[in-house]
C-alpha positions as CSV (number, residue, x, y, z in Angstrom):
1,X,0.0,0.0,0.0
2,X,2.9,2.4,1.2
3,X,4.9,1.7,-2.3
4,X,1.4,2.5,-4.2
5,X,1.0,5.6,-2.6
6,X,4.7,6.5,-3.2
7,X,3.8,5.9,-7.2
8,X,0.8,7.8,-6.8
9,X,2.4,10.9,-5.2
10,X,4.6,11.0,-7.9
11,X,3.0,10.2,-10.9
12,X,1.5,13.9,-9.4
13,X,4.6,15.3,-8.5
14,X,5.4,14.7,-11.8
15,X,2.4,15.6,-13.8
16,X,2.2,19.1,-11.5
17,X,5.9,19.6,-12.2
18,X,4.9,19.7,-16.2
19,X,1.2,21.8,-15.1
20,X,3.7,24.4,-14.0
21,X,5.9,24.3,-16.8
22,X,3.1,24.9,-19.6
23,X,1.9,27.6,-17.0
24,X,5.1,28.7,-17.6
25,X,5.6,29.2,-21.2
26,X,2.6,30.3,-22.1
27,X,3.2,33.5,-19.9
28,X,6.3,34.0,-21.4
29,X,4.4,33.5,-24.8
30,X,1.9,36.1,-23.9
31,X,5.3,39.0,-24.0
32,X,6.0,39.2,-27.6
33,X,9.0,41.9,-27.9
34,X,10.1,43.2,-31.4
35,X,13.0,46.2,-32.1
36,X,11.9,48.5,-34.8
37,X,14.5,49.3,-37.6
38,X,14.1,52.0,-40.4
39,X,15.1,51.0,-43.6
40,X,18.0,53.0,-45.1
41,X,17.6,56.8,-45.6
42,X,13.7,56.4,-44.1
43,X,12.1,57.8,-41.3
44,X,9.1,55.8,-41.0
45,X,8.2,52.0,-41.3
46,X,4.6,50.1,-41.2
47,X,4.0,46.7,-38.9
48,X,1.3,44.4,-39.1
49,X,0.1,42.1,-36.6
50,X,-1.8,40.4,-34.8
51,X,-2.8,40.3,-30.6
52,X,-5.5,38.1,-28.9
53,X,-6.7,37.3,-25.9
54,X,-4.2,38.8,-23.1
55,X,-1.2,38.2,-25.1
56,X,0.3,41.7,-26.3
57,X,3.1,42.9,-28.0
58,X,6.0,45.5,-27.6
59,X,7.4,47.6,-30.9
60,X,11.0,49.3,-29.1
61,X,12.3,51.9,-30.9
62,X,15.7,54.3,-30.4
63,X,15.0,57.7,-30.6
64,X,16.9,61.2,-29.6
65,X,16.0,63.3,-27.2
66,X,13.9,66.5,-28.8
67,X,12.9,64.5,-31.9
68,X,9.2,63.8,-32.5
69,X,8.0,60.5,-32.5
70,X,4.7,60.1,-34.0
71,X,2.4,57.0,-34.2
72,X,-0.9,55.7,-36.1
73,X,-3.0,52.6,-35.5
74,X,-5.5,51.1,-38.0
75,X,-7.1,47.9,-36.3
76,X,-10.1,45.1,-36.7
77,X,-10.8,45.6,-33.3
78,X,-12.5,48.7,-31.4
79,X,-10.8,47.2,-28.0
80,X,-7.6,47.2,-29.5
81,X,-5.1,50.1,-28.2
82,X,-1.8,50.9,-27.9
83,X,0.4,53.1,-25.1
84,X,4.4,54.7,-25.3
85,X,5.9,54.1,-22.5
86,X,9.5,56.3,-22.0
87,X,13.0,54.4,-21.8
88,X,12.6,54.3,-17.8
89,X,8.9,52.7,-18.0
90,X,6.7,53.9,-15.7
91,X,3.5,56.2,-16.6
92,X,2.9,55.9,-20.1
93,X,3.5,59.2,-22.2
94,X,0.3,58.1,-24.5
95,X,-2.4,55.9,-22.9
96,X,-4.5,55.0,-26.6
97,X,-7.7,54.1,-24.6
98,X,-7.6,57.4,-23.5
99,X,-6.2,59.6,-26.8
100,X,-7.2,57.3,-29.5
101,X,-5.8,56.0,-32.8
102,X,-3.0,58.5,-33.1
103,X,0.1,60.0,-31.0
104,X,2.3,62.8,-32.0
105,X,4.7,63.5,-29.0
106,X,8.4,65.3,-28.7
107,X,10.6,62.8,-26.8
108,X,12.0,64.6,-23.9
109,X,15.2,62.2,-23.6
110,X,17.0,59.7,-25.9
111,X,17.0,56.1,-24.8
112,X,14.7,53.3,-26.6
113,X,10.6,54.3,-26.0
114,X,8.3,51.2,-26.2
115,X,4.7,51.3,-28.7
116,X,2.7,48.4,-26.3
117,X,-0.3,47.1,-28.8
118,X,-2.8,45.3,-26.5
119,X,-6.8,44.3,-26.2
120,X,-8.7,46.2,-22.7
121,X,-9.6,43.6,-20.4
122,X,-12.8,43.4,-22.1
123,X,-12.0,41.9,-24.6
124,X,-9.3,40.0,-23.6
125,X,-11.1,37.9,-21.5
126,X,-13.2,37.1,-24.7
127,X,-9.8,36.1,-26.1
128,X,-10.6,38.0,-29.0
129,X,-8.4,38.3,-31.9
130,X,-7.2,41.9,-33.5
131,X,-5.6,42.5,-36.6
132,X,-3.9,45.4,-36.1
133,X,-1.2,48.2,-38.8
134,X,0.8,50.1,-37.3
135,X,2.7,53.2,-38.7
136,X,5.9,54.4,-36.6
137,X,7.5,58.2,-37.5
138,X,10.8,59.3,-36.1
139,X,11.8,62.7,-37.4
140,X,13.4,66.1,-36.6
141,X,16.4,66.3,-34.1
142,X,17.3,70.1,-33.3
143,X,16.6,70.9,-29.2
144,X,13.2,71.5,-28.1
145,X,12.9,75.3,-27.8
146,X,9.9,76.9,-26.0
147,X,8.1,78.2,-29.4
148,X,6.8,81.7,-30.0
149,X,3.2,82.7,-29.7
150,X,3.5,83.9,-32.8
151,X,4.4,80.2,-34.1
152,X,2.0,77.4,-35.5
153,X,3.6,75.3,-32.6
154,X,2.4,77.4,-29.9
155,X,-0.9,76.7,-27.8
156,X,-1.6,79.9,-27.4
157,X,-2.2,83.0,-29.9
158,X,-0.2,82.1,-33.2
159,X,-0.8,83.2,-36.4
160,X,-4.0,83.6,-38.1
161,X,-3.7,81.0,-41.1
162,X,-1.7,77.6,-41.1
163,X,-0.9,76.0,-44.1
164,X,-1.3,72.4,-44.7
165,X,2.2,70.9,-44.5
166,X,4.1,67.1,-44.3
167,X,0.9,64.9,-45.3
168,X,2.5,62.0,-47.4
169,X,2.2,62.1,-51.1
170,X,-1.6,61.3,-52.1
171,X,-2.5,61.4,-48.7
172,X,-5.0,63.9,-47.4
173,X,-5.7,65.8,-43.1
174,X,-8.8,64.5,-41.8
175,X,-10.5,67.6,-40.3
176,X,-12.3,65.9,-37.7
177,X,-15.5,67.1,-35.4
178,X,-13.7,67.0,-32.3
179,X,-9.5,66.4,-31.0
180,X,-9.6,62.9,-31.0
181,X,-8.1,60.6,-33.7
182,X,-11.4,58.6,-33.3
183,X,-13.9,61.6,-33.9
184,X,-16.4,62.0,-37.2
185,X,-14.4,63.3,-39.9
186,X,-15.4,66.2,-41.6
187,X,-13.6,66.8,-44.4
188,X,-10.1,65.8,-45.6
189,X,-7.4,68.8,-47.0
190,X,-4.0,68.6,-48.6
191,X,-1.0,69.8,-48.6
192,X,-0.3,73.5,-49.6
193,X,-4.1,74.4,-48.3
194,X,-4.8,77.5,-45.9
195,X,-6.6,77.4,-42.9
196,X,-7.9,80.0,-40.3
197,X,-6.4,79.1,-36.9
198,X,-8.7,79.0,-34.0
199,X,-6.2,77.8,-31.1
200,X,-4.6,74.8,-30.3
201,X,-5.2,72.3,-27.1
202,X,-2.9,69.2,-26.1
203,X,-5.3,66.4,-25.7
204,X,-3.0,63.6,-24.1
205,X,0.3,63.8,-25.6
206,X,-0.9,65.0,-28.9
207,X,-1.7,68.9,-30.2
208,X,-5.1,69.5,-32.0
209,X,-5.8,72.9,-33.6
210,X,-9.1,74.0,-34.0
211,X,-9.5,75.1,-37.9
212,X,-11.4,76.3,-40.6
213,X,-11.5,76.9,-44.0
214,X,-10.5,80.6,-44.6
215,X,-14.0,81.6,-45.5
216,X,-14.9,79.9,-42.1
217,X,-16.5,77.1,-43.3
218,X,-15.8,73.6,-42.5
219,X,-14.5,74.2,-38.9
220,X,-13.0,71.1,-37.0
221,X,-10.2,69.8,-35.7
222,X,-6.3,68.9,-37.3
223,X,-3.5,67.3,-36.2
224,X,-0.7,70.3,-35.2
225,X,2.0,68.4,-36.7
226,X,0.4,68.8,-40.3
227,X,-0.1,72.4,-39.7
228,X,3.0,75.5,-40.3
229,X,2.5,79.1,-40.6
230,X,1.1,80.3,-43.6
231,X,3.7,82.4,-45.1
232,X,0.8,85.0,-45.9
């Protein structure tokens, strides 16, 4: 009876030892990393992916201290979000279930940031799936320098018109109803267009300007990174 037992209790020893194990690596599945590298003479570069469940995934990228880094999100999945997280870790810089779709931020220090893609609890615990695109922008370099109020990058005053400006080729500036990435759009400009400034907010980590067109139709809200002076 006593050797029985002893089989018994480690037959389970055994078959708890390999529970444990499987525990194991399927945490250590569940923290996907990847290091983002720009091709040659580009600043930018798109991902696609995939997240489900709990399982999430990490984008690290290097970037200098004063440059912009700026991020979009297209996804399959309203629950699907993404946060930047500084070289130290700690608070993120851009929480995406509170911001939206699309970060623009000036890096305060060099050091490698981290773009976290990841399903709310929500829907995680529906082990849904997400199909996600991701498009990462690293550009400028010169020191941060406390702008102007007489500069498109202020918040407050600036000039009266911007100018639409940076918009990839073909591409157009969602105007939208409100300064959120995830608000109606309203209508969609390109580059070289004017626009009457109506002041710019920081919602998050990102800069929204309220505009319209110059005859002061068409009023909403633009990214600040697509917007300069207008020269006239």
């Amino acid at each position: 009876m006593r050797w029985w037992r002893a089989c018994v209790g480690g037959m389970v020893a055994v078959m708890l030892g390999i529970t444990a194990n499987v525990g194991s690596q399927t945490a250590m599945a569940q923290d996907r990393s990847a290091r983002v590298e720009f091709s040659r003479g580009q600043s930018s570069t798109v991902i696609r992916g995939t997240v489900r469940g709990y399982e999430g995934v990490s984008y690290r990228v290097s970037v200098r201290g004063g440059q912009r880094l700026a991020v979009t999100m297209n996804t399959s999945n309203g629950s699907n979000y993404f946060n930047i997280l500084g070289p130290g870790g700690g608070e993120a810089l851009f929480n995406g279930s509170i911001s939206g779709d699309f970060a623009d931020i000036i890096v305060p220090d060099s050091g490698e940031y981290t773009v976290q893609v990841y399903l709310m609890r929500n829907a995680a615990r529906r082990n849904e799936q997400a199909r996600f695109t991701l498009r990462i922008e690293v550009t400028g370099g010169r020191p941060v320098v406390p702008p102007s109020p007489d500069f498109a990058d202020g918040l407050s005053g600036g000039p009266d018109f911007f100018q639409v400006a940076g918009v990839s080729r073909g591409d157009a500036l969602n105007i939208r109803s409100r300064p959120s990435a995830q608000s109606p759009i309203i209508t969609r400009v390109v580059n070289g267009e004017i626009l009457r400034n109506g002041g710019c907010r920081m919602t998050g980590q990102t800069r929204w300007c309220r505009v319209s067109r110059p005859d002061g139709s068409d009023a909403g809200w633009a990214a600040g990174r697509f917007l300069i002076e207008a020269s006239n």
